[in-house]
N, C-alpha and C positions, 0 to 999 in steps of 0.2 A: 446824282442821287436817284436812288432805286425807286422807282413810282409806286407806290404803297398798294394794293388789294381793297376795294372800301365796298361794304355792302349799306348804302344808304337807302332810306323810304320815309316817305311824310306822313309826320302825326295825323292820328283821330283829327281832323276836324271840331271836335269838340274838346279838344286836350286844352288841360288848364297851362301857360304860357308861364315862364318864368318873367316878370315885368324889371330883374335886373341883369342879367347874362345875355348877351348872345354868343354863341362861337360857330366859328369855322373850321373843319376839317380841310387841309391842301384846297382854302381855296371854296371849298363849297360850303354852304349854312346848314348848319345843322340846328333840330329844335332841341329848343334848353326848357324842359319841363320846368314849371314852379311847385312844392312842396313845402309846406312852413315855413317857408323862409328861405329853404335853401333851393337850389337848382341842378337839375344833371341831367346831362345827355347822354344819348344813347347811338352806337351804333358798333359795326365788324369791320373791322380792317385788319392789316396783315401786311409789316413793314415800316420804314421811315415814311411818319405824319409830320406838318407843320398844324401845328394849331393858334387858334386866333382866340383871343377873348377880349371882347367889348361890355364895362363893367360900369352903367350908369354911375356908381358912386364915386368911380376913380378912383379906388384905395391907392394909398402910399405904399405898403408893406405888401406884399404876395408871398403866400409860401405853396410850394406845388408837393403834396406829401402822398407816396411813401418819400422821405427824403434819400434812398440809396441810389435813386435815381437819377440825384444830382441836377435836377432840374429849373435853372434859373431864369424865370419869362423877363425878354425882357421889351420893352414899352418904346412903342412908336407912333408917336400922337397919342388919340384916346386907344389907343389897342394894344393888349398884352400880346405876345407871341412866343415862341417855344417848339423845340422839335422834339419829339418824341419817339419811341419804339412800337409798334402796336402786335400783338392785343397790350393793354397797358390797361389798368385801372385808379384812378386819379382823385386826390383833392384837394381841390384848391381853395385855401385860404386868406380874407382877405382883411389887413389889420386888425387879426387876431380875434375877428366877431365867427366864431365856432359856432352859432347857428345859423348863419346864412352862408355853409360854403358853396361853391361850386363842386360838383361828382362828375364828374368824364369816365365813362364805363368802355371801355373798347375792346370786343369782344373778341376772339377769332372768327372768322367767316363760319360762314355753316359748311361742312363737307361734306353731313348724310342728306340723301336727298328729301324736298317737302312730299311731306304726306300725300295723297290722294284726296283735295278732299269730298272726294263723291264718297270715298270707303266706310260703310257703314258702322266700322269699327276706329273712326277718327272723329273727335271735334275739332271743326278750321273755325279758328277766329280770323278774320281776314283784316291786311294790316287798312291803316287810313281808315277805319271805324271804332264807334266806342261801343262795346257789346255790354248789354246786362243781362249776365248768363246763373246770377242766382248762385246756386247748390248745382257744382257738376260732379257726378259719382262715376266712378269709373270699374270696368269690369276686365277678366280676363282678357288679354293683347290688346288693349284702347291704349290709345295717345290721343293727350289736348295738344293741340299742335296753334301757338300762341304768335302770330307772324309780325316782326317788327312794322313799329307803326298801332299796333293792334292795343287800345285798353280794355281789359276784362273786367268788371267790376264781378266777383265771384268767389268762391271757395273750392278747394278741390278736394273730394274725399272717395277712399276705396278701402275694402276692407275685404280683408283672403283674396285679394286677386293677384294673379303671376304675369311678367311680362308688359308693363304698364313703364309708360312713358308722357311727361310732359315738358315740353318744348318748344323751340322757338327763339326770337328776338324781341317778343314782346312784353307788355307789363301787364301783370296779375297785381288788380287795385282795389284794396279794402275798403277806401274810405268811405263807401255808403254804409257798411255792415257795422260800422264801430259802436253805434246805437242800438242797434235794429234788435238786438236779440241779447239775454243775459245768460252766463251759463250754461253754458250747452257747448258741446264741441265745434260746432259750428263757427262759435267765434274764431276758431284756429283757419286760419287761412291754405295751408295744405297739409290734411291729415288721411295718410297711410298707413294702416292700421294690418298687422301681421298679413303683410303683403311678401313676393318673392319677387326677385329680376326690378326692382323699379331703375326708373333715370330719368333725371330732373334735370334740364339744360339748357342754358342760355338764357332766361325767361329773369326779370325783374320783377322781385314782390314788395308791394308799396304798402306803406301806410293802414295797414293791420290794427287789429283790435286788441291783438293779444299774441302768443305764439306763431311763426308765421309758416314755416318749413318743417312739418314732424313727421318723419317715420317712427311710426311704433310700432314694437316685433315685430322688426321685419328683416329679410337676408338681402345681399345684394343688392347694394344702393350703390349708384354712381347720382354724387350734386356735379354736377362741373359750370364756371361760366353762370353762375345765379351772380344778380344782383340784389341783395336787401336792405332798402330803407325806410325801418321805423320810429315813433317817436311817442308812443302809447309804454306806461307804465306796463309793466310785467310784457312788455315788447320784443321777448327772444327774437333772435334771428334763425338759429339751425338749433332744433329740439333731436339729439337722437336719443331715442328709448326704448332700450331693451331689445336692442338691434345688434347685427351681425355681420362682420365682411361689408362695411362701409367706408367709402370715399370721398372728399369732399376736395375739388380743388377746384383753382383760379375763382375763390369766389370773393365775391366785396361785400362787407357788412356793415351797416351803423344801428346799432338799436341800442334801446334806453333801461335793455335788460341783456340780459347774455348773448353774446353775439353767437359765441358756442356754450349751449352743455350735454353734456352726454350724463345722464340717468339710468333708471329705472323707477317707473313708478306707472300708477292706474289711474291717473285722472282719466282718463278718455276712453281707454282702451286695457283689460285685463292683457292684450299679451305685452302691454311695457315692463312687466312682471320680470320677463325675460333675462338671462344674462346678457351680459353686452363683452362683445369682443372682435376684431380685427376691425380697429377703426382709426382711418389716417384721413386726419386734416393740412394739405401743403398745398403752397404756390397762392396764399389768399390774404387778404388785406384787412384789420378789422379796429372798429373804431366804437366802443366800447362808453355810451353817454351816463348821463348819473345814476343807473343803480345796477347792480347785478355785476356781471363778470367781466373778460375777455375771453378766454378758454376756460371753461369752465367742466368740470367732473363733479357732481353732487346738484344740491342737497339730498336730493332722493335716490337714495341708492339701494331701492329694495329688492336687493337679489344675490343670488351666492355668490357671484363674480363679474369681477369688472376688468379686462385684462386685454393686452397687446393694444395700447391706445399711444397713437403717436401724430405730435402737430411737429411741422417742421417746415424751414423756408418761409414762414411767415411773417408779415410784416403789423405789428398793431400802434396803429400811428397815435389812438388815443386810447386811455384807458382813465376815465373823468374821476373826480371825489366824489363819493358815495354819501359818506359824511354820515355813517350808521354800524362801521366798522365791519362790513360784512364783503367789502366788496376787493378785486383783485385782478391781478395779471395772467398769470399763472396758478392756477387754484384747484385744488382737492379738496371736497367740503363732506366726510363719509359721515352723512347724518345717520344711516341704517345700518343696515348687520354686510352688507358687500363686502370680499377682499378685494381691495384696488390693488392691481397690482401689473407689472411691467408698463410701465408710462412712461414715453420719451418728450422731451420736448428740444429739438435741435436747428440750429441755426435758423433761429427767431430776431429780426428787430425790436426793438422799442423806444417810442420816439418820445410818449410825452405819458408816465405812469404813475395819476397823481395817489391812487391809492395802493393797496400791498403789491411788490412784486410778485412777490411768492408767499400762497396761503395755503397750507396742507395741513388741515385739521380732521380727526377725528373726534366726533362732536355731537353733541344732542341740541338738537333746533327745532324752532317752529314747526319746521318741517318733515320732520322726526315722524316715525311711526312705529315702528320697528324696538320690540324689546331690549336688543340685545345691541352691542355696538360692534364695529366692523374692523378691518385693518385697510392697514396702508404701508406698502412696501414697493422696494425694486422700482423706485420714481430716478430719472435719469436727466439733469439740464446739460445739455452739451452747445457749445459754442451761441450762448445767449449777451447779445449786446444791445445794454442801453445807450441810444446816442445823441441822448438830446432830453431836456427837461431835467428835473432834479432826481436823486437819488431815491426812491419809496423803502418804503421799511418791509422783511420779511419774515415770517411768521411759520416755523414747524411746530406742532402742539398735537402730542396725543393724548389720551382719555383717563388713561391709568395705567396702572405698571402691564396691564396685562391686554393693553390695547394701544401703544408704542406706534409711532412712524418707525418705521425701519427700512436703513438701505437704502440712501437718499445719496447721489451723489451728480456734484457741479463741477463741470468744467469748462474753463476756455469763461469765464462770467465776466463783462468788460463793462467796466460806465464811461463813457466818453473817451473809448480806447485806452482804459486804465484796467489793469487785471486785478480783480477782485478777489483774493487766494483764501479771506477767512471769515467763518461767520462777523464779526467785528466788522470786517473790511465791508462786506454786503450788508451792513444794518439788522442782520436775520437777526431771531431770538431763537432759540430751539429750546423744547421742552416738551419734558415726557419722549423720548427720542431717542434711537437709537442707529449707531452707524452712520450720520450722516459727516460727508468726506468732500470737500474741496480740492480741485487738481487741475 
């Protein structure tokens, strides 16, 4: 066996411990952060891992998800074990108590080199310390540069700056700010604001207050390699707004609100106003708790176009009940005047999707602001499989005869490798609709 690549480093000193996991890496310990409950580790590697996990409670049942990975731990004495591929991003489940999982995040190594940090134009969080660095702003060519091992207790914000970078192996942590302050952007854990050239990488963001990762108008976004998890009501994971030529891959998410949505709208910042266009979500894992989305487009869609948006190669292991009829897997929510249109979403998993597969509404909501309503057209599901959990129901609904979905077409659509060729067959309802084509 190929000896794996591993960039390991020891926690903060003052890192709060997970009091139920431990794991190993080939052999070495690694720290199992604790977080309400649940636990996850952090590190880079690159190749065949064995992993260990020592689980005070012993559960009976394990389940290791994304399940494509086929990954069956299996137990030797008190200790699970399993070999893996890395980078890999993992959860593990353990008799079916979905708020205390286990997260295994295995990054790829770092390849560009660490910062400088004497350079007046970097902030080094240095790893094995817990920093309280407040409100960090950022200006033309800065990078936070966030070193595994490293926890930030902080916020990052920039607005008109080019060329900005935040990165690293470490974790960027809310949970002082969840109080501290009401209404103000501030509670947004990274807010870039009609910025240009940003890249966001590697870095873990925890336990937020509210929205965690937003570019607003902004061009040129690479996320890659982010881990997010949180568990606060209206708890997004990735806000893009009103953004342009955006990238998001190999990321992990769990939040208790959208894991993805892509808008337009002005809470924060006048340029989310913006249109939004060439934006791909692939190679990411997302887990979707009680309210809000999985991928998400809407509610706020104030602006004249919304267009070339494509998720693809993704795996969404959970997508919970919402139990308020608003919530989804797959979802286009055109509360404003925007045309949506050219939207892919292509060889996607779904493992456990208790509320709508698919929800493409144009629609007046809460959320609403905008006189006029929008379209929705040229949406594309190509080789989408659910393979695991029950059937959910699907939902096309346009507005009136003169505000139609149109040009909706499924293909390759499988539940438990069964091919799903008719609205009937997929549960969909369609109405107010038009063109919509199974194949």
């Amino acid at each position: 066996m190929t000896q794996a690549r591993i960039q390991l480093q020891g926690p903060a000193a003052a890192a709060a411990a997970s009091d139920r996991y431990k794991v190993w890496i080939n052999g070495e310990p690694v720290f199992v952060y604790g977080s309400q409950g649940a636990g996850f580790a952090l590190l880079s590697a690159e190749g065949r891992v064995t992993v260990e996990i020592e689980d005070t409670r012993a559960a009976e049942e394990v389940v290791v998800r994304p399940l494509r990975h086929g990954i069956k731990p299996v137990r030797q004495g008190g200790v699970l074990r399993f070999e893996a591929v890395a980078p890999i991003k993992l959860s593990v489940e353990f008799d079916g108590h979905i708020r205390e999982p286990l997260f295994i995040w295995i990054n790829p190594p770092e390849t560009a080199p660490r910062p400088d940090s004497s350079d007046p134009k970097v902030r080094y969080f240095k790893g094995g310390e817990v920093h309280r660095a407040g409100e960090i702003v950022l200006s033309d060519g800065e990078t936070v540069y966030i070193e595994e091992g490293s926890i930030v207790h902080g916020r990052i914000f920039a607005e008109g700056a080019s060329n900005i970078a935040v990165r690293g192996r470490g974790i960027l942590d809310g949970s002082l700010w969840r109080t501290a302050e009401d209404g103000s952007q501030k509670h947004l854990m990274m807010m870039l604001a009609d910025c240009q050239g940003v890249t966001i990488e590697g870095i873990s963001v925890i336990d937020g207050p509210t929205w965690h990762v937003v570019p607003t108008g902004c061009k040129d976004v690479s996320i890659k390699n982010v881990n997010i998890l949180t568990y606060a009501g209206t708890g997004d994971g990735i806000d893009i707004v009103g953004c342009e030529n955006v990238i998001v891959e190999n990321a992990f998410v769990r939040s208790k609100d959208d894991c993805i949505a892509i808008k337009a709208v002005d809470y924060f910042h006048p340029a989310g106003l913006h249109d939004v266009k060439n934006v791909r979500v692939t190679r990411s894992v997302f887990w979707n708790a009680e309210w809000g989305n999985a991928l998400e487009i809407g509610y706020e869609t104030r602006c004249a176009s919304i267009s070339e948006i494509e998720f693809s190669d993704c795996d969404v292991i959970r997508c919970e009940f919402e139990g308020y009829e608003s919530g989804g897997t797959f979802t286009i929510h055109n509360g404003d005047r925007a045309d949506v249109h050219n939207v892919l979403y292509s060889n996607i998993r779904v493992e456990d999707s208790q509320e709508k597969l698919i929800d493409i509404k144009v629609q007046f909501s809460q959320y609403s602001r905008d006189a006029k309503r929008g379209h929705v057209r040229n949406i594309r599901f190509s080789d989408i499989a659910i393979t695991d959990g029950l059937l959910p129901v699907s939902i096309i609904r346009g507005y009136d005869a003169e505000h139609r979905i149109e040009q909706v077409e499924i293909s390759n659509l499988t539940y438990l490798g069964e091919p799903l060729c008719t609205a009937n067959a997929a549960k969909m309802v369609v109405e107010l609709s038009k063109s919509v084509q199974f194949k």
